[in-house]
C-alpha atoms as one frame of an Amber mdcrd trajectory, in Angstrom:
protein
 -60.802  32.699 268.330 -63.940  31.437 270.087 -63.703  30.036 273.513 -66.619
  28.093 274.818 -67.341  27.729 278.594 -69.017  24.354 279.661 -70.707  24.212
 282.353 -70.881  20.668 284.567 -74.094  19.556 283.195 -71.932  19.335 279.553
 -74.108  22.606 278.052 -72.974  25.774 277.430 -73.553  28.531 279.937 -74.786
  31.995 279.146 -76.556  30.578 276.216 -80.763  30.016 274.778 -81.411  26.874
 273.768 -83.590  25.042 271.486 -85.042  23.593 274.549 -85.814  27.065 276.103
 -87.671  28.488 272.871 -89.930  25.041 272.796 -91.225  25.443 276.420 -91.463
  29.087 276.091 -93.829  28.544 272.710 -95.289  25.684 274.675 -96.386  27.208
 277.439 -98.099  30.027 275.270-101.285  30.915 274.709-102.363  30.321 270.715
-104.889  31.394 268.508-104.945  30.550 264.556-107.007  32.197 262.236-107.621
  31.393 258.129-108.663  34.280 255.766-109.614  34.450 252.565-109.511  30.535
 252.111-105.979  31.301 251.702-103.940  33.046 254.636-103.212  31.350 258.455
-102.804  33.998 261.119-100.911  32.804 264.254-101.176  34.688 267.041 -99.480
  33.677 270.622 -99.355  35.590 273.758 -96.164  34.638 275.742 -96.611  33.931
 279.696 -95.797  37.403 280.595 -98.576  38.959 278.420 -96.275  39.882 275.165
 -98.473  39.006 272.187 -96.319  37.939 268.176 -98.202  37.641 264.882 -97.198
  35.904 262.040 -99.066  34.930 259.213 -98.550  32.543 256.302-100.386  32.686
 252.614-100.621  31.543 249.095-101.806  33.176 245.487-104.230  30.548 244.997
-106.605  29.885 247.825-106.836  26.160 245.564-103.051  25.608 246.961-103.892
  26.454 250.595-102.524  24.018 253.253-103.852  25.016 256.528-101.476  22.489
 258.481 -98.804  24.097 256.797 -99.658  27.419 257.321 -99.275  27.037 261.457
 -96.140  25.006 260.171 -94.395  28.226 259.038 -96.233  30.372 261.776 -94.834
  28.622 264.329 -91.081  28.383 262.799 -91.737  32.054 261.968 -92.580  32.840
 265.585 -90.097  30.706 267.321 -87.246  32.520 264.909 -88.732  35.652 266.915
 -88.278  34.146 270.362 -84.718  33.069 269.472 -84.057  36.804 269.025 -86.262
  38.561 271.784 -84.602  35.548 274.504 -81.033  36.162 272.971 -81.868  39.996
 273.756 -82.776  39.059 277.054 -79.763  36.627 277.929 -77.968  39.716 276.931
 -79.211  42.413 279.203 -78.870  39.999 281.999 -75.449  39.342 281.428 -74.848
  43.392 281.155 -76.042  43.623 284.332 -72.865  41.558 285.766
């Protein structure tokens, strides 16, 4: 069985939010690149100087979206931060 701890506020402590992973890819530093006519390249470097690439393509460069190319970049890359902040929450609470 699963217990969940609220804390006052109504949210649930010891946890990364949805919240968290927008500021965090927010307050990053982005770059976007197309090759080929047919491939986005995102590339972010987080406040504290950790750099993720993700990249997005197609067969056809006649099918290329470039809007939806950073759309699935940046889902990619927040997916990431989800795991490397989860990580993080977790070492922190090993240190207790």
């Amino acid at each position: 069985m699963i217990t969940k701890k609220f804390n006052r506020g109504g949210t649930l402590n010891n946890t990364v939010t949805q919240e968290q992973i927008n500021n965090l890819f927010d307050a990053s530093e982005k770059k976007v690149e197309t090759y080929w006519d047919k491939c986005t390249v995102m590339t972010v470097q987080l406040p504290n100087g950790f750099t993720i690439v993700e990249h997005s393509a197609c067969v056809d460069p006649a099918n290329y979206d470039a809007a939806i190319g950073v759309e699935i970049c940046e889902r990619k890359i927040k997916e990431q931060l989800w795991a490397f902040e989860g990580y993080k929450l977790q070492c922190e609470l090993g240190k207790l």
